[in-house]
PDBQT receptor file of N, H, CA, C and O in Angstrom, charges set to zero:
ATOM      1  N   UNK A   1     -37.354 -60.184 -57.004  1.00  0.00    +0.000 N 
ATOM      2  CA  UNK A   1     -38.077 -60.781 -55.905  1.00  0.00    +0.000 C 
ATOM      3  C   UNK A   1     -37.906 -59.913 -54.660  1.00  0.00    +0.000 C 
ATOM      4  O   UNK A   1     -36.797 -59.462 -54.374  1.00  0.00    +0.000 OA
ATOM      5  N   UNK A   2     -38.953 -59.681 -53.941  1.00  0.00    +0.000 N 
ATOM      6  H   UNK A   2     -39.854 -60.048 -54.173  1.00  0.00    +0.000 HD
ATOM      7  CA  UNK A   2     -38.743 -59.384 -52.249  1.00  0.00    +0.000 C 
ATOM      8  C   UNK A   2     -38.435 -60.021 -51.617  1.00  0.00    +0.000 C 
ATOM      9  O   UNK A   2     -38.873 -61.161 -51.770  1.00  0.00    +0.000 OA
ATOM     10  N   UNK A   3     -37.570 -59.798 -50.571  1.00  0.00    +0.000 N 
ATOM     11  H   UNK A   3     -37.214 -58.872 -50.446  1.00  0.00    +0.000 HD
ATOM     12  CA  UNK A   3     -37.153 -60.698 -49.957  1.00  0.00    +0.000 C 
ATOM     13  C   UNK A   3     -37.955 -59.660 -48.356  1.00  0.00    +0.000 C 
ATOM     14  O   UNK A   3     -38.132 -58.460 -48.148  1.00  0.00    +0.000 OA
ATOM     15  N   UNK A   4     -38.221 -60.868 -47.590  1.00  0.00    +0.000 N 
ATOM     16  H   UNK A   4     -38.077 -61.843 -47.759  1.00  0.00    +0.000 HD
ATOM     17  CA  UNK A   4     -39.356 -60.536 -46.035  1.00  0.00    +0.000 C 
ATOM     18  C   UNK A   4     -38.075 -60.279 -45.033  1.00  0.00    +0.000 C 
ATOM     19  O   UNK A   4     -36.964 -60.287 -45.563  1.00  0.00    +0.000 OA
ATOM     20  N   UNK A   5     -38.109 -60.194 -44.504  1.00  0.00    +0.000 N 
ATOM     21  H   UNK A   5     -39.011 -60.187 -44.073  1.00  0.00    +0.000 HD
ATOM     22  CA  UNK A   5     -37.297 -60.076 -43.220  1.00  0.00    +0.000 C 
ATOM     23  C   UNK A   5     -37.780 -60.547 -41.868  1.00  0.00    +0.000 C 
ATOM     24  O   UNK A   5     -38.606 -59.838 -41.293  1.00  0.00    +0.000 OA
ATOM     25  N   UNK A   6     -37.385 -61.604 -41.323  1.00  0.00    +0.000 N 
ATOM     26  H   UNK A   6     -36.714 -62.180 -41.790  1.00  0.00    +0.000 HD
ATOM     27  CA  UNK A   6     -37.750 -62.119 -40.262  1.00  0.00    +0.000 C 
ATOM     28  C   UNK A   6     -38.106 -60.874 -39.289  1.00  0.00    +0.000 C 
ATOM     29  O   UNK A   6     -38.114 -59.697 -39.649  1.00  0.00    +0.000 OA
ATOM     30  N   UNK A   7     -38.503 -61.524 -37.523  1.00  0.00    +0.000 N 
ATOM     31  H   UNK A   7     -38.496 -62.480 -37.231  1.00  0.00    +0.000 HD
ATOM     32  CA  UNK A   7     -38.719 -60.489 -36.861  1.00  0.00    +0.000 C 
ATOM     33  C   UNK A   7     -37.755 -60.769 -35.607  1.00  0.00    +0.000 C 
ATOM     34  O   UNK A   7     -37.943 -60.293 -34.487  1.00  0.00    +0.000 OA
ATOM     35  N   UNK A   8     -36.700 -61.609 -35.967  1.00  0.00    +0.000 N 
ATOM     36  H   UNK A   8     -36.548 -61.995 -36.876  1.00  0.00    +0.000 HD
ATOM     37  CA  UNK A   8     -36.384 -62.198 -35.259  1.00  0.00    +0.000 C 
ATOM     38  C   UNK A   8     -34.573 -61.375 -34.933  1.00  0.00    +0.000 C 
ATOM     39  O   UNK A   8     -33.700 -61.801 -34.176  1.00  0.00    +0.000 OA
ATOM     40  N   UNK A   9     -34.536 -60.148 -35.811  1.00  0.00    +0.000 N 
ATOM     41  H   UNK A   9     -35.245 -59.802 -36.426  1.00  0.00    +0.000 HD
ATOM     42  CA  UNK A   9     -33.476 -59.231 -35.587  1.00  0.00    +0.000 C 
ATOM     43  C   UNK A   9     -33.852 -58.206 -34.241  1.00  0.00    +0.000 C 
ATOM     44  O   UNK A   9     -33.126 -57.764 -33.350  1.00  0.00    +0.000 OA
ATOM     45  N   UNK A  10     -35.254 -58.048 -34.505  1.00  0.00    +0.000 N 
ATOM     46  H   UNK A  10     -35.843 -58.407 -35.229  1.00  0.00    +0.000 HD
ATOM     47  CA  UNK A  10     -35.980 -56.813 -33.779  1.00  0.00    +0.000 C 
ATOM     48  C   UNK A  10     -35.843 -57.833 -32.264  1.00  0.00    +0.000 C 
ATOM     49  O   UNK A  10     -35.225 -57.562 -31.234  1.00  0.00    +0.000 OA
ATOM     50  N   UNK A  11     -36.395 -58.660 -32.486  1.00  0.00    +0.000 N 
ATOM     51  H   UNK A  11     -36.897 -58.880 -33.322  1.00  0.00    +0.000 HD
ATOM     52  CA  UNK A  11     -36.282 -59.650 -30.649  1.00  0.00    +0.000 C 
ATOM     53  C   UNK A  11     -35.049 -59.593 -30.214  1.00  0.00    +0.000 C 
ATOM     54  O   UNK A  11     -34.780 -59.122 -29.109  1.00  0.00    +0.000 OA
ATOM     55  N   UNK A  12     -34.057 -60.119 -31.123  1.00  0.00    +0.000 N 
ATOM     56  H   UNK A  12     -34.275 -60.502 -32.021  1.00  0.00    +0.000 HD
ATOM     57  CA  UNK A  12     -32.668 -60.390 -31.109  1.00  0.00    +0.000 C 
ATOM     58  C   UNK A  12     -32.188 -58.743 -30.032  1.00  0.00    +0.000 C 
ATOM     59  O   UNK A  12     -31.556 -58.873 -28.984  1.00  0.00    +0.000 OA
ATOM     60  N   UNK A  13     -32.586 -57.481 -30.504  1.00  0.00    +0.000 N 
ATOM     61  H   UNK A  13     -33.099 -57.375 -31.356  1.00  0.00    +0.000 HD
ATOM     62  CA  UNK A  13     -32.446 -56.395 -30.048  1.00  0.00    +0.000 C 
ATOM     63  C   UNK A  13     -32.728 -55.747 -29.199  1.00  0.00    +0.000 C 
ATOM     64  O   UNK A  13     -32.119 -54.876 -28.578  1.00  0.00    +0.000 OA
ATOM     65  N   UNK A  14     -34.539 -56.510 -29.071  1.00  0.00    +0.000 N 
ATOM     66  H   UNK A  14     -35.033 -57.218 -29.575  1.00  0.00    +0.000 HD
ATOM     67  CA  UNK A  14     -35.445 -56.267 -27.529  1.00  0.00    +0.000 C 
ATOM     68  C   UNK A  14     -34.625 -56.880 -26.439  1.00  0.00    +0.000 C 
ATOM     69  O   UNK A  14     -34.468 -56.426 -25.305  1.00  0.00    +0.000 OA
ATOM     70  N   UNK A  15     -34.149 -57.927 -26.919  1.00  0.00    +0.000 N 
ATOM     71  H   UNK A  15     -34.276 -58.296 -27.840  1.00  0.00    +0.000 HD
ATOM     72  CA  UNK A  15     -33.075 -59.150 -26.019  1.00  0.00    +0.000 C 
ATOM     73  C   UNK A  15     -32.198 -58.423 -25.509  1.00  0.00    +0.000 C 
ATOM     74  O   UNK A  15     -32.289 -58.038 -24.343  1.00  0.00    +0.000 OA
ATOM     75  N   UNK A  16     -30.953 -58.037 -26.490  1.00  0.00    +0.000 N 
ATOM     76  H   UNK A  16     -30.879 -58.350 -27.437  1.00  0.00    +0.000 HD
ATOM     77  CA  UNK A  16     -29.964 -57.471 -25.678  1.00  0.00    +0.000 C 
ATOM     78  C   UNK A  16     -30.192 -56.185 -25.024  1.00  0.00    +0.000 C 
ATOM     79  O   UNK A  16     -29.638 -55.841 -23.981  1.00  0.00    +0.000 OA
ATOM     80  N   UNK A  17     -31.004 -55.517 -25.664  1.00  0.00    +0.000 N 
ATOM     81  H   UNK A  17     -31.454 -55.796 -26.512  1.00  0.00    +0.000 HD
ATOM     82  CA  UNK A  17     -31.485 -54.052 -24.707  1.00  0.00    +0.000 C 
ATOM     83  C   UNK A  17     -31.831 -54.200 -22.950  1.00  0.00    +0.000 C 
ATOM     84  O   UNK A  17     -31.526 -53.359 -22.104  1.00  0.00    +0.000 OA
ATOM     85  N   UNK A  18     -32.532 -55.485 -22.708  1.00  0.00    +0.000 N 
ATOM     86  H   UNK A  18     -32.779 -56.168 -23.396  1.00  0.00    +0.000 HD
ATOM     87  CA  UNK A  18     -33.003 -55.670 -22.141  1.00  0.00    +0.000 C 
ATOM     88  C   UNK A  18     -31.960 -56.491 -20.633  1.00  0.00    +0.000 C 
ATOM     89  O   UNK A  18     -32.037 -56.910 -19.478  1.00  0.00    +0.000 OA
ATOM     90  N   UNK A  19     -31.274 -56.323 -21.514  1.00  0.00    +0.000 N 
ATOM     91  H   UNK A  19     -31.212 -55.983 -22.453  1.00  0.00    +0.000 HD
ATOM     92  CA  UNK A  19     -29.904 -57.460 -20.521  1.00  0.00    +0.000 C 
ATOM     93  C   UNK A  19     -29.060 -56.695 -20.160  1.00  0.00    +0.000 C 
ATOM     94  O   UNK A  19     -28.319 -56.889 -19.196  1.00  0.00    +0.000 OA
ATOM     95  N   UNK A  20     -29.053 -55.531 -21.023  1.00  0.00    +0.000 N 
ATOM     96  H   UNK A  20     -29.654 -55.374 -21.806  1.00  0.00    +0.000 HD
ATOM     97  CA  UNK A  20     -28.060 -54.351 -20.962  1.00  0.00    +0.000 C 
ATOM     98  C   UNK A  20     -28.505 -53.707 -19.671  1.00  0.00    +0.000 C 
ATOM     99  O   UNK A  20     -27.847 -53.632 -18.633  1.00  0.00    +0.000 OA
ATOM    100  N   UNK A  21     -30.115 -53.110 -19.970  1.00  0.00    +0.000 N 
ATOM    101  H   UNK A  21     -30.649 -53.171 -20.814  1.00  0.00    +0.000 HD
ATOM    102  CA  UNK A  21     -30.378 -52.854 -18.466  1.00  0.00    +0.000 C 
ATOM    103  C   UNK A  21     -30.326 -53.352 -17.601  1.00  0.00    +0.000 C 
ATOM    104  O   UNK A  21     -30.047 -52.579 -16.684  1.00  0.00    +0.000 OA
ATOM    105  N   UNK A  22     -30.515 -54.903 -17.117  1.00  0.00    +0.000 N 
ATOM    106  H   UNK A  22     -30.741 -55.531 -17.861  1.00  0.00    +0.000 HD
ATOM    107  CA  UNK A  22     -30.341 -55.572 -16.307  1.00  0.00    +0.000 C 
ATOM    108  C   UNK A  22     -28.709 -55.328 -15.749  1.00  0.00    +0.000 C 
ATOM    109  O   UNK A  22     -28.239 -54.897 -14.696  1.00  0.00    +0.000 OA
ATOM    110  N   UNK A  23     -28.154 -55.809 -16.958  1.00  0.00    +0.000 N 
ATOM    111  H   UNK A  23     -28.536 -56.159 -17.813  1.00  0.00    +0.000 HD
ATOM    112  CA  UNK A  23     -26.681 -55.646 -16.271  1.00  0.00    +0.000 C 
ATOM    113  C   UNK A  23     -26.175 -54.413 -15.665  1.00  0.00    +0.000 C 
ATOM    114  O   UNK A  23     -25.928 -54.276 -14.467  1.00  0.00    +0.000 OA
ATOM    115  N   UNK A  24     -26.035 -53.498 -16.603  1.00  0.00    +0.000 N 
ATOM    116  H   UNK A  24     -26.236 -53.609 -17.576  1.00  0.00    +0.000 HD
ATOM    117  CA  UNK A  24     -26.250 -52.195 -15.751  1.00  0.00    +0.000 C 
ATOM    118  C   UNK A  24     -26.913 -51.343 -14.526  1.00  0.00    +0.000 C 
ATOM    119  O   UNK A  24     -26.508 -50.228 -14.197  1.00  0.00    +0.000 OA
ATOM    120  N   UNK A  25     -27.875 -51.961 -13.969  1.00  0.00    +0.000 N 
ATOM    121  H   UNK A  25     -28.203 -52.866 -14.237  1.00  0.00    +0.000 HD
ATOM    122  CA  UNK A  25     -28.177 -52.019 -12.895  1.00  0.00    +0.000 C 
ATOM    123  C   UNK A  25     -27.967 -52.327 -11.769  1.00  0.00    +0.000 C 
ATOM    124  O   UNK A  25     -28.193 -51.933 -10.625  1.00  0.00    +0.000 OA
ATOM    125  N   UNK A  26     -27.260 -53.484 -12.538  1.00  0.00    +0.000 N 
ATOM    126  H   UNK A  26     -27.076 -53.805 -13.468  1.00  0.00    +0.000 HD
ATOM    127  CA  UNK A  26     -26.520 -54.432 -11.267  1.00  0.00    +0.000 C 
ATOM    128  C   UNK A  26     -25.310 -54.317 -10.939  1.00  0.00    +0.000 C 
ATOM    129  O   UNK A  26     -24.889 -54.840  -9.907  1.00  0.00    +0.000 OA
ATOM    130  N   UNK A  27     -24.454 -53.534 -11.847  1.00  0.00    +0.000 N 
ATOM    131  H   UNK A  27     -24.796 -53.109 -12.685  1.00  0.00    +0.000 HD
ATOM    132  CA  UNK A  27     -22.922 -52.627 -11.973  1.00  0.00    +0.000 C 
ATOM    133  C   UNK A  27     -22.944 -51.690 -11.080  1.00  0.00    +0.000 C 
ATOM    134  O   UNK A  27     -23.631 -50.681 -11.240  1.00  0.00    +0.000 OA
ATOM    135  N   UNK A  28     -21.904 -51.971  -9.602  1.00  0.00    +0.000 N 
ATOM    136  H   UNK A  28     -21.346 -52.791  -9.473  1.00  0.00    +0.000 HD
ATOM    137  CA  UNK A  28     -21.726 -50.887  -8.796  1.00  0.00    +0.000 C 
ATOM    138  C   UNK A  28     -20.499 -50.643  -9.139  1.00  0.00    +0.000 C 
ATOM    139  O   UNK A  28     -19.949 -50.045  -8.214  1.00  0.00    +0.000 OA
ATOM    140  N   UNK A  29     -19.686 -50.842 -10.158  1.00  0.00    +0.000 N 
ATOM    141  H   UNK A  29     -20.133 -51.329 -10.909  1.00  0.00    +0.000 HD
ATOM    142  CA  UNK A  29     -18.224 -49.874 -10.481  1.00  0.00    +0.000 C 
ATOM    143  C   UNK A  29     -18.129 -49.717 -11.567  1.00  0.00    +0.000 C 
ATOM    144  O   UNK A  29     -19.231 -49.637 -12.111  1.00  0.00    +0.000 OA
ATOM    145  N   UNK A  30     -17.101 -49.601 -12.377  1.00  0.00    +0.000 N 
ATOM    146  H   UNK A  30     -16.207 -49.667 -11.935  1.00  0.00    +0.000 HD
ATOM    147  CA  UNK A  30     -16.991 -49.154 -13.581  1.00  0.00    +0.000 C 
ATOM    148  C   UNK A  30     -16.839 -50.099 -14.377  1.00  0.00    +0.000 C 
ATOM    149  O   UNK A  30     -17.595 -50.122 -15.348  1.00  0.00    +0.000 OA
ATOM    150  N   UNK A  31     -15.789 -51.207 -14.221  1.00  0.00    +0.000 N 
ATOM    151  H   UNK A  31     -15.174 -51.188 -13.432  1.00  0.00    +0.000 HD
ATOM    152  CA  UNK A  31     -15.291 -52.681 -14.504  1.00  0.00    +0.000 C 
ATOM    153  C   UNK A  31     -16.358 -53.297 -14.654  1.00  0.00    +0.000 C 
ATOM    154  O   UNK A  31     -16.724 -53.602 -15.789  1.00  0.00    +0.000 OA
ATOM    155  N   UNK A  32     -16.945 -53.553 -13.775  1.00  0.00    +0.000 N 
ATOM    156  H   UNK A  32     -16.647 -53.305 -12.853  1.00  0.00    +0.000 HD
ATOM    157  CA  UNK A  32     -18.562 -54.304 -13.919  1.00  0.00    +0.000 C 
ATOM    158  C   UNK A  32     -20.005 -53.758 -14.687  1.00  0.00    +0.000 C 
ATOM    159  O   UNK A  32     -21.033 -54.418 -14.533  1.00  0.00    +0.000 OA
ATOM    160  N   UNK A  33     -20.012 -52.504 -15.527  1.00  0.00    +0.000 N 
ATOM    161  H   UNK A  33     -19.177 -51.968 -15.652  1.00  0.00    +0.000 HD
ATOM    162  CA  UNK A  33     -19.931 -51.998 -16.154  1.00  0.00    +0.000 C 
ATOM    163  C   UNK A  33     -20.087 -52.306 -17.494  1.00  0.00    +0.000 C 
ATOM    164  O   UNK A  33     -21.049 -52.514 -18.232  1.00  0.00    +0.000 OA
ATOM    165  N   UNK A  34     -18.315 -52.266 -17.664  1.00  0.00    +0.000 N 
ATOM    166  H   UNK A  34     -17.533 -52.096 -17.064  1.00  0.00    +0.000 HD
ATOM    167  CA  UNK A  34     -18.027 -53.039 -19.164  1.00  0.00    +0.000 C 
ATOM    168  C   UNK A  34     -18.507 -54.103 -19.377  1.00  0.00    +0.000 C 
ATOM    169  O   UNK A  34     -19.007 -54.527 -20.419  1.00  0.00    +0.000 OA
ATOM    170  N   UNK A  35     -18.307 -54.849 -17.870  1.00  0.00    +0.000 N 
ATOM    171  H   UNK A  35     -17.900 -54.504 -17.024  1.00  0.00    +0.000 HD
ATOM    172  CA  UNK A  35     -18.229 -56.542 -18.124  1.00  0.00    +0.000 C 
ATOM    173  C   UNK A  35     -19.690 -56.713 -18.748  1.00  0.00    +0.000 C 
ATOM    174  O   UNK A  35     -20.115 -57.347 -19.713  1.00  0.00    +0.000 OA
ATOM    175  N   UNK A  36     -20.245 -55.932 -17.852  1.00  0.00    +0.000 N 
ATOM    176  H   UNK A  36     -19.900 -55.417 -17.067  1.00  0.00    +0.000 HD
ATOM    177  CA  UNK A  36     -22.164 -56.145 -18.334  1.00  0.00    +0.000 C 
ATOM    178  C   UNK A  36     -22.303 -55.683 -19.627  1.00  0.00    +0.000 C 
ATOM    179  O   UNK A  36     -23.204 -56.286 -20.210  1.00  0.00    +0.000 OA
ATOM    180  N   UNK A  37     -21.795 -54.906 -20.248  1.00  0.00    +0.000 N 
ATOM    181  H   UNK A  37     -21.063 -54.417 -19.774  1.00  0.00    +0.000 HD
ATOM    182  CA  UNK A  37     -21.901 -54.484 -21.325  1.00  0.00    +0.000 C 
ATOM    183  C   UNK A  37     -21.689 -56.225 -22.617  1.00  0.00    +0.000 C 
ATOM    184  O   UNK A  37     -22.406 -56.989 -23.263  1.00  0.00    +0.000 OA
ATOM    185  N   UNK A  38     -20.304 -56.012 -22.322  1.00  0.00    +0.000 N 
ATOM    186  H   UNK A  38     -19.721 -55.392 -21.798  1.00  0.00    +0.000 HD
ATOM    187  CA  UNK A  38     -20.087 -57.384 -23.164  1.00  0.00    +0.000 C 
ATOM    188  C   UNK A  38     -21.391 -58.114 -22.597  1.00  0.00    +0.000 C 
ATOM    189  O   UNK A  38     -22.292 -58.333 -23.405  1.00  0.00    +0.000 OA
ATOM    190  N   UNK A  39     -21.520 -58.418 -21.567  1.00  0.00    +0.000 N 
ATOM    191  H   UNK A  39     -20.787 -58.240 -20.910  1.00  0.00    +0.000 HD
ATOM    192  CA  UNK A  39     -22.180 -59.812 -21.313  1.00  0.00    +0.000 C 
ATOM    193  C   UNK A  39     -23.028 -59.750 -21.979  1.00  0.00    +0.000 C 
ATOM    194  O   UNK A  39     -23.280 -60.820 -22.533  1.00  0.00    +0.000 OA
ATOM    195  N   UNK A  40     -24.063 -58.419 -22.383  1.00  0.00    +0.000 N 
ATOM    196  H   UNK A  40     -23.858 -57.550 -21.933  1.00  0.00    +0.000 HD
ATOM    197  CA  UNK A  40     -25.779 -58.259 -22.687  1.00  0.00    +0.000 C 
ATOM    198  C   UNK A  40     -25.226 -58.891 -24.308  1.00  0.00    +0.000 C 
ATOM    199  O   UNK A  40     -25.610 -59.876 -24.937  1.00  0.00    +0.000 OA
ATOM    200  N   UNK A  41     -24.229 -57.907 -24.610  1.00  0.00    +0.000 N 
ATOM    201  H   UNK A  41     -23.916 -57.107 -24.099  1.00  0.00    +0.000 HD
ATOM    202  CA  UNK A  41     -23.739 -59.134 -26.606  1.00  0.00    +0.000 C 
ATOM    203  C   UNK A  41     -23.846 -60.584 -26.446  1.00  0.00    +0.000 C 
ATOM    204  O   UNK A  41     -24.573 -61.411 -26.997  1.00  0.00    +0.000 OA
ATOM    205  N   UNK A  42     -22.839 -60.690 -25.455  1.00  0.00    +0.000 N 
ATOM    206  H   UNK A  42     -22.249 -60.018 -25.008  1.00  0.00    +0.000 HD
ATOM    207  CA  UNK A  42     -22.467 -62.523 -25.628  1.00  0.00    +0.000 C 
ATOM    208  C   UNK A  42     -23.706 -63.102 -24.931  1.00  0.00    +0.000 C 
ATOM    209  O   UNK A  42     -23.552 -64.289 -25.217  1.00  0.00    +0.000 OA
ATOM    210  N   UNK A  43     -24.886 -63.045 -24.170  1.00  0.00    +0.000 N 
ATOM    211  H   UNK A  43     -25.011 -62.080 -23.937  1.00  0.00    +0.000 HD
ATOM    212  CA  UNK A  43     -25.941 -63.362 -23.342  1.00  0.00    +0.000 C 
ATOM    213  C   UNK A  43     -26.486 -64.581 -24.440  1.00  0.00    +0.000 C 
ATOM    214  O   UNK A  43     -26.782 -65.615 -23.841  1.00  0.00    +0.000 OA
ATOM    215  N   UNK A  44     -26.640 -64.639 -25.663  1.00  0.00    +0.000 N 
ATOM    216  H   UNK A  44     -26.400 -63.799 -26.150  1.00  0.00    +0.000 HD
ATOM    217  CA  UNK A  44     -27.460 -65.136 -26.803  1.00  0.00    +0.000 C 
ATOM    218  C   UNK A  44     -26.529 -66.324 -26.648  1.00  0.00    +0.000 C 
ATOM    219  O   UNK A  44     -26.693 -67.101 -25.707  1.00  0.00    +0.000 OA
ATOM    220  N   UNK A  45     -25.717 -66.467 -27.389  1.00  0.00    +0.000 N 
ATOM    221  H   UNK A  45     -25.583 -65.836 -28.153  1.00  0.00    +0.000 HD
ATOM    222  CA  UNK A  45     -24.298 -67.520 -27.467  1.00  0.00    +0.000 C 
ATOM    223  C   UNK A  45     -24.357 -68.158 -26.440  1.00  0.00    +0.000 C 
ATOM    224  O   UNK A  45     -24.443 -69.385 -26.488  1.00  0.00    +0.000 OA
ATOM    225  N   UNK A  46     -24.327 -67.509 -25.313  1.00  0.00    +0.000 N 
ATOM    226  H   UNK A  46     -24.258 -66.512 -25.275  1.00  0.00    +0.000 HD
ATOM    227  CA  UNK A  46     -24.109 -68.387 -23.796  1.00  0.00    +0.000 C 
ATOM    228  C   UNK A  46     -25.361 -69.294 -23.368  1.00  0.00    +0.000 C 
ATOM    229  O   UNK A  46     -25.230 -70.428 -22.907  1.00  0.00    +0.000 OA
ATOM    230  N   UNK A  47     -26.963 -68.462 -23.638  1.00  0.00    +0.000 N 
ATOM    231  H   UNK A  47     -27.070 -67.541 -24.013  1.00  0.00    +0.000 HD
ATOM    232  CA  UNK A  47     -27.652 -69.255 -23.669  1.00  0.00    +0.000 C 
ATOM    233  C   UNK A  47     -28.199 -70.477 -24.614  1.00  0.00    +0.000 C 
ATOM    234  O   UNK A  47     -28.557 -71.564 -24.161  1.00  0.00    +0.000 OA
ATOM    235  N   UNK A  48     -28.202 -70.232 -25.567  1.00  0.00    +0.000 N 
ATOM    236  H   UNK A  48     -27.911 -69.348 -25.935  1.00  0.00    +0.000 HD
ATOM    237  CA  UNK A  48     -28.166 -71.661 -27.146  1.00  0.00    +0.000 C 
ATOM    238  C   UNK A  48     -27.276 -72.551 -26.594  1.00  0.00    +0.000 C 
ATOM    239  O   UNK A  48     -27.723 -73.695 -26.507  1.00  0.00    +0.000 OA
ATOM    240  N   UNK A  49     -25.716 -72.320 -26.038  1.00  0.00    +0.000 N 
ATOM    241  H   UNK A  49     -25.352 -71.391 -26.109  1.00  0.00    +0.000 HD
ATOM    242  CA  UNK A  49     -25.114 -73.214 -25.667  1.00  0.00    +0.000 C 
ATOM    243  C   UNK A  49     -25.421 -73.992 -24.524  1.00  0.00    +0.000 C 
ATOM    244  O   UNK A  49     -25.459 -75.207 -24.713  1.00  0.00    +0.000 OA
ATOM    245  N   UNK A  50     -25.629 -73.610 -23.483  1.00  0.00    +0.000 N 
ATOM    246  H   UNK A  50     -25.598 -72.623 -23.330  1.00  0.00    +0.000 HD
ATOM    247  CA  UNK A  50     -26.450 -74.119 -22.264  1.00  0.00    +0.000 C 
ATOM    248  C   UNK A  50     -27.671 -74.841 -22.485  1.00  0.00    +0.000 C 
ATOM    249  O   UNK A  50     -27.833 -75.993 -22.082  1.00  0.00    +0.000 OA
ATOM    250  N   UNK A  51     -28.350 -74.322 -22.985  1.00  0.00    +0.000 N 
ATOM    251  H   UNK A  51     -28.218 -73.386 -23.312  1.00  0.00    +0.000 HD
ATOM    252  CA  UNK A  51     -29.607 -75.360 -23.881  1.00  0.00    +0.000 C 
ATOM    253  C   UNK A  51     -29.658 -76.082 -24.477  1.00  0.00    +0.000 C 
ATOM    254  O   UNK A  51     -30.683 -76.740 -24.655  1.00  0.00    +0.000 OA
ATOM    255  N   UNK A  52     -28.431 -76.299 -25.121  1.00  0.00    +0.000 N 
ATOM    256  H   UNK A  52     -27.599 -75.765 -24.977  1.00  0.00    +0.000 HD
ATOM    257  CA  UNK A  52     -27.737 -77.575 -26.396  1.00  0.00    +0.000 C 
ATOM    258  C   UNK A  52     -27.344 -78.784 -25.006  1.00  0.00    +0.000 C 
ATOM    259  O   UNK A  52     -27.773 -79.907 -24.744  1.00  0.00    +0.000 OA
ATOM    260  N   UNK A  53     -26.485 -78.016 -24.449  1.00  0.00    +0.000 N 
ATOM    261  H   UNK A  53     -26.136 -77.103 -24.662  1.00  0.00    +0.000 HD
ATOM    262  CA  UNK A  53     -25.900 -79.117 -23.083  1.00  0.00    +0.000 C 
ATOM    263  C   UNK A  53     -26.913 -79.971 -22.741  1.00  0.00    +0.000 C 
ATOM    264  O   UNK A  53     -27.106 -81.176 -22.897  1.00  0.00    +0.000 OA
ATOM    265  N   UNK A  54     -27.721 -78.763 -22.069  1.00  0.00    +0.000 N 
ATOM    266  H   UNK A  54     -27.565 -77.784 -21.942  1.00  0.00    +0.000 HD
ATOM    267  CA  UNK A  54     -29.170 -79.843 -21.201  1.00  0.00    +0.000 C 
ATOM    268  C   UNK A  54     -29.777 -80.925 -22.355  1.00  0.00    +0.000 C 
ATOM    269  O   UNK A  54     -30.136 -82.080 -22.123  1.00  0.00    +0.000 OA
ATOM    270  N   UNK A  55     -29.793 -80.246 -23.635  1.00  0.00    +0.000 N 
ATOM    271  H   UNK A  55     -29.503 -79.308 -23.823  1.00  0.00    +0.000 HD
ATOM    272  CA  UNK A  55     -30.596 -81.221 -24.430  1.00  0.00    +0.000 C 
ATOM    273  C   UNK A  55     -29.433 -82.268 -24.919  1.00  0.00    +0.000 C 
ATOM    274  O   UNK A  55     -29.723 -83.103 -25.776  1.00  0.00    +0.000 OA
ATOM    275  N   UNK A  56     -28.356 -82.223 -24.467  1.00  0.00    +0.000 N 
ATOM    276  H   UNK A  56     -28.121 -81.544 -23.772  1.00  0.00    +0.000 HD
ATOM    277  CA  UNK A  56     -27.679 -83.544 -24.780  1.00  0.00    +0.000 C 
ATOM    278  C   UNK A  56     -27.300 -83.602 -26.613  1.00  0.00    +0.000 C 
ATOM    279  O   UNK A  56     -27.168 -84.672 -27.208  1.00  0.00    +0.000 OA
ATOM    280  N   UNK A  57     -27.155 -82.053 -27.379  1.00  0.00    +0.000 N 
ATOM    281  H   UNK A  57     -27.262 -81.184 -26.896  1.00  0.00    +0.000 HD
ATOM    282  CA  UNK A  57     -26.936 -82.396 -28.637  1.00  0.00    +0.000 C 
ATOM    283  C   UNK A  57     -25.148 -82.171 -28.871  1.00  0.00    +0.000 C 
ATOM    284  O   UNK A  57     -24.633 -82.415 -29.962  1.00  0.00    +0.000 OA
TER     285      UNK A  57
């Protein structure tokens, strides 16, 4: 069998690329930097969770 592959890795990637620049932009030292770095990974996690809150699940 084939198996399809969602497209939802490629977004997943447009996503963090996209946060990465953001964050990095906004990094005037080195520390802030890293931090943005992690953040653009963890950005996904942090938002699902925040959205679960508001929706009360």
């Amino acid at each position: 069998m084939k198996k399809c592959a969602g497209g939802g890795e490629a977004l997943y990637g447009i996503g963090v690329f996209g946060a990465l620049v953001y964050f990095l932009q906004h990094a005037h030292t080195l520390m802030q930097g890293v931090v943005g770095i992690i953040e653009a990974i963890l950005w996904p996690a942090v938002f699902v969770y925040k959205a679960l809150e508001l929706l009360k699940f």
